[in-house]
PDB file of N, CA, C and O in Angstrom, chain B, residues numbered from 101:
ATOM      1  N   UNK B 101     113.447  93.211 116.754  1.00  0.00           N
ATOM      2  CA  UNK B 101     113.991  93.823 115.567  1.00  0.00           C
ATOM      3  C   UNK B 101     113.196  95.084 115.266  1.00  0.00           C
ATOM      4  O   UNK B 101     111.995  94.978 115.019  1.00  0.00           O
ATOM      5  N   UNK B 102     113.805  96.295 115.271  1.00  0.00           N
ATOM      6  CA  UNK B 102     113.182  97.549 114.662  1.00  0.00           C
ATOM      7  C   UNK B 102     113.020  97.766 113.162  1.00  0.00           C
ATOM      8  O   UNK B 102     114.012  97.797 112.435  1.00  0.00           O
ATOM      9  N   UNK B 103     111.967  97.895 112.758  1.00  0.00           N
ATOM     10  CA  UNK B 103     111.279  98.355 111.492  1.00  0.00           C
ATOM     11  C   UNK B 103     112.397  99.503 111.073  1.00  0.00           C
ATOM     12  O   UNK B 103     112.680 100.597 111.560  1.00  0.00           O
ATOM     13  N   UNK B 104     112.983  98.627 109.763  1.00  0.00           N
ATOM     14  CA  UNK B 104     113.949 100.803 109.033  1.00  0.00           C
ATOM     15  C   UNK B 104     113.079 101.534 108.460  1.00  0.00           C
ATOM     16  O   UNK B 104     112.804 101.609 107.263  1.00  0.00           O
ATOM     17  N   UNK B 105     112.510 102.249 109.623  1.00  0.00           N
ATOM     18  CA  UNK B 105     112.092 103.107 109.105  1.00  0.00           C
ATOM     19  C   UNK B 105     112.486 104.315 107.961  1.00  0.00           C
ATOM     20  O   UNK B 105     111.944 104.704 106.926  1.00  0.00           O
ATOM     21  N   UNK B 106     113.859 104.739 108.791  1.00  0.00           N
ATOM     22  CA  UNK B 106     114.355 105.416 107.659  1.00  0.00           C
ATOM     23  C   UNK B 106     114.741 105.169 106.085  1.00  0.00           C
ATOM     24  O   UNK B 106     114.791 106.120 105.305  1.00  0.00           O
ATOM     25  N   UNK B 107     115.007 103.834 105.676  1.00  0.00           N
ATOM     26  CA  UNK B 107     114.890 103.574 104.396  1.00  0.00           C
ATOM     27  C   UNK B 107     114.048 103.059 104.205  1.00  0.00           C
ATOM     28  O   UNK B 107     114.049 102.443 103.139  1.00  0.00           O
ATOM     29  N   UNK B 108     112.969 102.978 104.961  1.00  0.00           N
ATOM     30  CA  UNK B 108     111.397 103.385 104.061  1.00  0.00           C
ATOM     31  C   UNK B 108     111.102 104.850 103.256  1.00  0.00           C
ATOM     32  O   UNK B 108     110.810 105.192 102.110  1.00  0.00           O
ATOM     33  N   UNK B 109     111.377 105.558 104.671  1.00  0.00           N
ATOM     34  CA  UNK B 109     111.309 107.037 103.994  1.00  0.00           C
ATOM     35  C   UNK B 109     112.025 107.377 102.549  1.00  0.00           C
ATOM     36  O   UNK B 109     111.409 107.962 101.658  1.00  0.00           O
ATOM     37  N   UNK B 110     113.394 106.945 102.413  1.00  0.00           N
ATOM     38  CA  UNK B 110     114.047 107.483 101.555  1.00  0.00           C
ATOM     39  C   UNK B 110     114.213 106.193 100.200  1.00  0.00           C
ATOM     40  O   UNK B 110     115.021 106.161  99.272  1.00  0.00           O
ATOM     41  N   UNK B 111     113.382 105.471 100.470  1.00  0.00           N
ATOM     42  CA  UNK B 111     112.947 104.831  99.431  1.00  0.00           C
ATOM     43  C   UNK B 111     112.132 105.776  98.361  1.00  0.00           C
ATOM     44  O   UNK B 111     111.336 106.702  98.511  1.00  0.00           O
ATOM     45  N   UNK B 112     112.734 105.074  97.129  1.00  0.00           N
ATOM     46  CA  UNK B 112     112.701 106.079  95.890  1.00  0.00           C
ATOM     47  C   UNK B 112     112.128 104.779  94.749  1.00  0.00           C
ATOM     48  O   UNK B 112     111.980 104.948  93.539  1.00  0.00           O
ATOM     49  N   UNK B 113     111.960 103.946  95.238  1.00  0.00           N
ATOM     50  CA  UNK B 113     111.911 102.777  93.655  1.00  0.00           C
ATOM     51  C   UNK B 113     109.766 102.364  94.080  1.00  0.00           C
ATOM     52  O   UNK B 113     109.177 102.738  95.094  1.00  0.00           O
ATOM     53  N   UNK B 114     109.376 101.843  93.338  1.00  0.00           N
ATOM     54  CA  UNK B 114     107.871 101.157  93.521  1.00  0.00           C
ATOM     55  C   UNK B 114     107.361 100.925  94.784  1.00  0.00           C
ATOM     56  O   UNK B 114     107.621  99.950  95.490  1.00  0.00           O
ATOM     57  N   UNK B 115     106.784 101.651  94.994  1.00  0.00           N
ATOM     58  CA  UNK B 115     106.151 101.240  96.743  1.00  0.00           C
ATOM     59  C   UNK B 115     105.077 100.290  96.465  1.00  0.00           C
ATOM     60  O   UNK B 115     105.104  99.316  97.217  1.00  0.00           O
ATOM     61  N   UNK B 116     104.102 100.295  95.565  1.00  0.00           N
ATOM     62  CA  UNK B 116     103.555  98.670  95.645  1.00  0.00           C
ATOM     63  C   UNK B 116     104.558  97.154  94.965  1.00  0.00           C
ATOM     64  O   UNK B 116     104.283  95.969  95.152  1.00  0.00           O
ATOM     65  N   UNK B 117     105.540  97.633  94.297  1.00  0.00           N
ATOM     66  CA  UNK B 117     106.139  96.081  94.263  1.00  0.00           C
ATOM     67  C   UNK B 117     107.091  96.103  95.764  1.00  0.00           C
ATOM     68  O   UNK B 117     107.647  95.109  96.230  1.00  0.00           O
ATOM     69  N   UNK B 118     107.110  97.200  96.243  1.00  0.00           N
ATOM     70  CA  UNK B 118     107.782  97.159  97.423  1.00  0.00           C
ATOM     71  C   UNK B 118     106.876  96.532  98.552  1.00  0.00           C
ATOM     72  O   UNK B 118     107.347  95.624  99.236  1.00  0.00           O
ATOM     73  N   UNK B 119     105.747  96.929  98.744  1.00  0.00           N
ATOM     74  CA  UNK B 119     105.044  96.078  99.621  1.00  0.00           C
ATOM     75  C   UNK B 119     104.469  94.550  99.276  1.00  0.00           C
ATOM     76  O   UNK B 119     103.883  93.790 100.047  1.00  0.00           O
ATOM     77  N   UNK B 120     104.774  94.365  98.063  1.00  0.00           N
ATOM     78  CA  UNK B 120     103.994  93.005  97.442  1.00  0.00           C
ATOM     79  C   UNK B 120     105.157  92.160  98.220  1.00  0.00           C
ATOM     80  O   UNK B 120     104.925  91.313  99.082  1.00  0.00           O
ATOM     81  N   UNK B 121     106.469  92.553  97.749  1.00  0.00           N
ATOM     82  CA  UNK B 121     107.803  91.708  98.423  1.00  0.00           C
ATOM     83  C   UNK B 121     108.176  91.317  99.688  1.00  0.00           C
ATOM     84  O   UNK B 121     108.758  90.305 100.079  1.00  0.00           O
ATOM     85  N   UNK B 122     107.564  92.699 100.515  1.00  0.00           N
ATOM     86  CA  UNK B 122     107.446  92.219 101.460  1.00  0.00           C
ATOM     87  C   UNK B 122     106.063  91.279 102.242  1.00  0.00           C
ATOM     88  O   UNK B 122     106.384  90.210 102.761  1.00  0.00           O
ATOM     89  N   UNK B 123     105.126  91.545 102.280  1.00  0.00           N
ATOM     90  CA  UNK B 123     104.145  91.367 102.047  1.00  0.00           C
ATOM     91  C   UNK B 123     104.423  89.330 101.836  1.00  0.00           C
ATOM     92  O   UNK B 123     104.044  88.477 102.639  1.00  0.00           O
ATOM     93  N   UNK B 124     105.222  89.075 100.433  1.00  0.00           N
ATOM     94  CA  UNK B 124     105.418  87.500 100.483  1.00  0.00           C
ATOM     95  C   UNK B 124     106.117  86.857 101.355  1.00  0.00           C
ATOM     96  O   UNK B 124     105.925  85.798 101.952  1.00  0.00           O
ATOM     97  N   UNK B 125     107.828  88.415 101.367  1.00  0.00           N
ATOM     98  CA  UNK B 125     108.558  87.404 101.962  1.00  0.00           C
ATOM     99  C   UNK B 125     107.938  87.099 103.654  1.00  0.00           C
ATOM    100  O   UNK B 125     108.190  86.049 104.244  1.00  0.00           O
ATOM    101  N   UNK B 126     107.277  87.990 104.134  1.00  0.00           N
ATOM    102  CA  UNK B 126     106.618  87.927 105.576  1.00  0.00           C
ATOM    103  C   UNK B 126     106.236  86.408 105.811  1.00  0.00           C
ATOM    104  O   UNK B 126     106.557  85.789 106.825  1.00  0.00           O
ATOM    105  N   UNK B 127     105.415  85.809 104.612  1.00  0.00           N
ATOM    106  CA  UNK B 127     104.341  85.032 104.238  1.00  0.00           C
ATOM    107  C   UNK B 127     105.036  83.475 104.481  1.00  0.00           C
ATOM    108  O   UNK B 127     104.565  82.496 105.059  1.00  0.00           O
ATOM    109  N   UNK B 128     106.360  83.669 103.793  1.00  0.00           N
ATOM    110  CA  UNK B 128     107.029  82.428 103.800  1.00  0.00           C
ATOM    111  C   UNK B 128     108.029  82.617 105.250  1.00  0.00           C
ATOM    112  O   UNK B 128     108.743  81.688 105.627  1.00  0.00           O
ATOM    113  N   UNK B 129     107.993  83.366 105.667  1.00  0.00           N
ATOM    114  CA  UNK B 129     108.878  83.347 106.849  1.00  0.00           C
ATOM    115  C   UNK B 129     107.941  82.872 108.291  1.00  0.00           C
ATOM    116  O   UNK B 129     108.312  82.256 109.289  1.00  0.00           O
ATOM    117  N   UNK B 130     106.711  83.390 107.960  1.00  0.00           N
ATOM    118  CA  UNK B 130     105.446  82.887 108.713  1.00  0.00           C
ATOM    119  C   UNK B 130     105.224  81.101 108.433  1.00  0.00           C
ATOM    120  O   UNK B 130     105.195  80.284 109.354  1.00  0.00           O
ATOM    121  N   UNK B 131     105.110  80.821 107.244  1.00  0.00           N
ATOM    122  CA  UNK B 131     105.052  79.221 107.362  1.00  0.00           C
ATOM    123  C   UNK B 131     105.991  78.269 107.987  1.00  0.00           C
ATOM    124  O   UNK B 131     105.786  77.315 108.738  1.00  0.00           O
ATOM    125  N   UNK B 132     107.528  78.977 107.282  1.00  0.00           N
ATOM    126  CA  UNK B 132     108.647  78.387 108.010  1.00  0.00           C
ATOM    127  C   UNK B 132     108.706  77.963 109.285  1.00  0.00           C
ATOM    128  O   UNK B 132     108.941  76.816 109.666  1.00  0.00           O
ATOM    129  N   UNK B 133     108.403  79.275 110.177  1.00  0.00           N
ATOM    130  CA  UNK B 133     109.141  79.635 111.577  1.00  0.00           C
ATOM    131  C   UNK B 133     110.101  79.196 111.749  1.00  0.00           C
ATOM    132  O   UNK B 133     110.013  78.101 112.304  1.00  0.00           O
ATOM    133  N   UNK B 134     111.576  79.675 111.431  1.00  0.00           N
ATOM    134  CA  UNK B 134     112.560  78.938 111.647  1.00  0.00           C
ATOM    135  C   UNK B 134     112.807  79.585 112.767  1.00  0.00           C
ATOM    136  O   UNK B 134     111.897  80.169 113.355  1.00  0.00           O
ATOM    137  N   UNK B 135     113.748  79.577 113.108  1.00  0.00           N
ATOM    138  CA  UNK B 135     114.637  79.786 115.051  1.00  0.00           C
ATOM    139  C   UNK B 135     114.813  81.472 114.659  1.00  0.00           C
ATOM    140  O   UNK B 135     114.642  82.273 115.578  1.00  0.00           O
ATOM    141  N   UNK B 136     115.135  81.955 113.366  1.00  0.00           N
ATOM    142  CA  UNK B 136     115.690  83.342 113.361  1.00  0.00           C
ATOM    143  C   UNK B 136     114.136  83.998 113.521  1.00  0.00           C
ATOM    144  O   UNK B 136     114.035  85.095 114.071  1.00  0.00           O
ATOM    145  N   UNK B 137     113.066  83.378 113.081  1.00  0.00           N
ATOM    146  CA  UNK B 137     111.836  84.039 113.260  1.00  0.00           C
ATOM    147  C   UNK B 137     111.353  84.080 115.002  1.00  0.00           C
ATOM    148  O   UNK B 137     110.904  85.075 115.572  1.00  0.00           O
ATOM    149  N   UNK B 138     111.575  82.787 115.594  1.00  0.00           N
ATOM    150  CA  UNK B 138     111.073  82.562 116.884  1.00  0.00           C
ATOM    151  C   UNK B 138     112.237  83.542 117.536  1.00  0.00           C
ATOM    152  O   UNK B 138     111.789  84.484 118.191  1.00  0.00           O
ATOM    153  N   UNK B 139     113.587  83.444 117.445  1.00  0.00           N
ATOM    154  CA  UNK B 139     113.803  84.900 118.371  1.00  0.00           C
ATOM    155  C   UNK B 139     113.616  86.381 118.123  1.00  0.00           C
ATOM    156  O   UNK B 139     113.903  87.325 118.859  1.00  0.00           O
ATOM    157  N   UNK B 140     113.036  86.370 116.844  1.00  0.00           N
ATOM    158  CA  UNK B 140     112.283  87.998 116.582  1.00  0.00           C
ATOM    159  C   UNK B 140     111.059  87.888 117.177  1.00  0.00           C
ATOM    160  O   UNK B 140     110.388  88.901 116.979  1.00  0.00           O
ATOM    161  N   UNK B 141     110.371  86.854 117.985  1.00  0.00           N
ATOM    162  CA  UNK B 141     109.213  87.166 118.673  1.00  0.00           C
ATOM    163  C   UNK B 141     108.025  86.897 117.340  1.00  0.00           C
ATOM    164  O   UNK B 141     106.909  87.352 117.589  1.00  0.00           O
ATOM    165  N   UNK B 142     108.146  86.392 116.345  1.00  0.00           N
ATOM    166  CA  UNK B 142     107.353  86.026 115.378  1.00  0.00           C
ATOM    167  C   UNK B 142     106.949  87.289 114.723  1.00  0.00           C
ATOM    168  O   UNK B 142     105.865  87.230 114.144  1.00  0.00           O
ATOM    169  N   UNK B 143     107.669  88.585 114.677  1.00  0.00           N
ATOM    170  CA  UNK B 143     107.573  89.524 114.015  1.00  0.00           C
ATOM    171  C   UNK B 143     107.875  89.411 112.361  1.00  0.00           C
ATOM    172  O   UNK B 143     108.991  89.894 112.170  1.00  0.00           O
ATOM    173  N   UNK B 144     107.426  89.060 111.411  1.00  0.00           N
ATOM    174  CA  UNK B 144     107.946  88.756 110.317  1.00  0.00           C
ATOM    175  C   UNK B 144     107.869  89.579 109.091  1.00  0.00           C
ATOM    176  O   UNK B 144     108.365  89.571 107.965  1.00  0.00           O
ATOM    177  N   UNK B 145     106.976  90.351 109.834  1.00  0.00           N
ATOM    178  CA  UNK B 145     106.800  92.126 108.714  1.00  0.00           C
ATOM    179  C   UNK B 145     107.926  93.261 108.989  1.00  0.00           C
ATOM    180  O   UNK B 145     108.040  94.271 108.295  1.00  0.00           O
ATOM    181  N   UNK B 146     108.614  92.991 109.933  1.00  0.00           N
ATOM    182  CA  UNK B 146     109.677  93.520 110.336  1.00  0.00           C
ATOM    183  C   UNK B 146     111.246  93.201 109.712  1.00  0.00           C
ATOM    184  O   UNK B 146     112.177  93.865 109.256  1.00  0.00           O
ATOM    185  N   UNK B 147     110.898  91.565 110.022  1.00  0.00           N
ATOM    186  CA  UNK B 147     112.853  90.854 109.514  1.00  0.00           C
ATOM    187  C   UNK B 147     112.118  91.080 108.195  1.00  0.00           C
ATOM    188  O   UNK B 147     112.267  92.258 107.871  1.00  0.00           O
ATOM    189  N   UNK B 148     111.347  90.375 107.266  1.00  0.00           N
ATOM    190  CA  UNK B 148     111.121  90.625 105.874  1.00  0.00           C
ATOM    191  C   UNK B 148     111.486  92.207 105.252  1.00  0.00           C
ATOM    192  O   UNK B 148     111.804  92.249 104.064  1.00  0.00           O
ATOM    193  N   UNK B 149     111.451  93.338 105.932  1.00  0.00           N
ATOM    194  CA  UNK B 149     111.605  94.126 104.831  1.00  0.00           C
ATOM    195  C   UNK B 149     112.824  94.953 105.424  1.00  0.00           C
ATOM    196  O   UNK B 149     113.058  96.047 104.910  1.00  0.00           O
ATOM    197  N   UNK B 150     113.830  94.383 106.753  1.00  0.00           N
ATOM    198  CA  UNK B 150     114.955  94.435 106.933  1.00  0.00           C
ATOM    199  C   UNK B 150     115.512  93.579 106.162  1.00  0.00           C
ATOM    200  O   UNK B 150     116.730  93.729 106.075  1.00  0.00           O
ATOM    201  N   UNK B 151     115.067  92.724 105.562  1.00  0.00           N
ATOM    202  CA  UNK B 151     115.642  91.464 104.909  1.00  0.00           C
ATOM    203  C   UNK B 151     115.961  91.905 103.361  1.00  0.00           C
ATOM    204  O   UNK B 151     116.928  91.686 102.632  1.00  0.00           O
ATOM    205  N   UNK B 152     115.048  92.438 103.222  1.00  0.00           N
ATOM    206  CA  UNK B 152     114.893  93.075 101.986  1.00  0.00           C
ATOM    207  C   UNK B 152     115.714  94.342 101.196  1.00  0.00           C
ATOM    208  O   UNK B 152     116.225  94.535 100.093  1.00  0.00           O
ATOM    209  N   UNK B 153     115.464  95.244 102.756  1.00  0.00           N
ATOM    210  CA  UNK B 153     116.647  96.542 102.065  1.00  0.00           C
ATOM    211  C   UNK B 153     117.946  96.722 102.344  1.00  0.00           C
ATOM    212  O   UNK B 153     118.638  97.693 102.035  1.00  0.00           O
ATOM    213  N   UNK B 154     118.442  95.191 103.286  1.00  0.00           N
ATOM    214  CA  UNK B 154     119.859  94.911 103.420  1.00  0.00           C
ATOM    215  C   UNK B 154     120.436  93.927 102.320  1.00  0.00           C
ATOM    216  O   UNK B 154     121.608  93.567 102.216  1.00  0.00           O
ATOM    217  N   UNK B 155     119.145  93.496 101.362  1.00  0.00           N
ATOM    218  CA  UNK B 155     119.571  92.660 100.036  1.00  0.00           C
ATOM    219  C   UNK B 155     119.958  91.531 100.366  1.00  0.00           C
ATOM    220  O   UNK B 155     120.831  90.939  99.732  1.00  0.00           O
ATOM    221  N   UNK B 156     119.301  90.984 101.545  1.00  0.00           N
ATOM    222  CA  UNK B 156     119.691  89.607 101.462  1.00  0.00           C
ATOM    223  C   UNK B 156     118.309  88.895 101.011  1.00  0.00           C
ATOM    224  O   UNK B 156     118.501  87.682 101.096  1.00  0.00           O
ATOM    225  N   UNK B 157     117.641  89.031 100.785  1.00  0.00           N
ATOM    226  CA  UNK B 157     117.194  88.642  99.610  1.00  0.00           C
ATOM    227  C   UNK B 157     116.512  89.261  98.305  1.00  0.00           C
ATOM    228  O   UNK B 157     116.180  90.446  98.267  1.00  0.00           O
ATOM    229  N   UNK B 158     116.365  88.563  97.460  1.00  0.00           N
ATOM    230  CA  UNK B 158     116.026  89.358  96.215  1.00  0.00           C
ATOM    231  C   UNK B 158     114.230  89.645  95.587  1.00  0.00           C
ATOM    232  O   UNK B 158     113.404  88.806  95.944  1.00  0.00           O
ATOM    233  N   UNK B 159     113.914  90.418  94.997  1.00  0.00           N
ATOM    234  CA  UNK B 159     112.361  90.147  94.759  1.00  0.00           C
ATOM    235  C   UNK B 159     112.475  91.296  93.058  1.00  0.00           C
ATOM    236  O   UNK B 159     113.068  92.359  92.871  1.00  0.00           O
ATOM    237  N   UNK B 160     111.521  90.352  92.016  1.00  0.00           N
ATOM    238  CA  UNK B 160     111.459  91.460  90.941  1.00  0.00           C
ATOM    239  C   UNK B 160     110.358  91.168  90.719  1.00  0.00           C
ATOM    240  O   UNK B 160     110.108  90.031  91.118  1.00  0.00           O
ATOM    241  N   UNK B 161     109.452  91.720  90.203  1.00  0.00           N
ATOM    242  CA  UNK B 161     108.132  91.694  89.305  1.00  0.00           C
ATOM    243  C   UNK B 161     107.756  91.444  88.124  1.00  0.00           C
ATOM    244  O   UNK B 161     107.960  92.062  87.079  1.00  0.00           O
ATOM    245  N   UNK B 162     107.010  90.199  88.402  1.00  0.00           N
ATOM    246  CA  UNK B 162     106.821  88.958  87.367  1.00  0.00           C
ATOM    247  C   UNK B 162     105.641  89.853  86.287  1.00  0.00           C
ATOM    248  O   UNK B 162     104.868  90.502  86.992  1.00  0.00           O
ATOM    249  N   UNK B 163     105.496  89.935  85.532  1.00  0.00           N
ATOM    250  CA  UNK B 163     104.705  90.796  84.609  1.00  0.00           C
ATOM    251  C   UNK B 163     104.026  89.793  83.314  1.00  0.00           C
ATOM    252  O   UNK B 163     104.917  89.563  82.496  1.00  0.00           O
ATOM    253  N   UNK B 164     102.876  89.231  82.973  1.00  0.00           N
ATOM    254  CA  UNK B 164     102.824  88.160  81.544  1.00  0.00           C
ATOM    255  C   UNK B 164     102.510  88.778  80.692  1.00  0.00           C
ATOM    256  O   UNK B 164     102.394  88.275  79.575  1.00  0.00           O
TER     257      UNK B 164
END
């Protein structure tokens, strides 16, 4: 799986809640290992923030 790079670049919203999100979702995709992780080669900093700016999943910032 290739890193988007390009909508990294043209990302316009929080680059640290942007890396915190990814950053977790990596985290739980690493404990999992499900089958979609083992055929990315256990790359999970990669599907996580493809995962992320194709909106399949969601992340907001918890603030107390």
């Amino acid at each position: 799986m290739i890193m988007p790079l390009e909508s990294l670049i043209n990302f316009s919203g929080n680059a640290y809640e942007l890396a915190a999100a990814i950053a977790v979702r990596a985290y739980q995709l690493a404990v999992l290992r499900t089958p979609e992780v083992e055929k990315n080669n256990g790359k999970v900093v990669s599907m996580s923030t493809q995962e992320i700016f194709e909106k399949t999943v969601g992340y907001k910032l918890i603030t107390s």
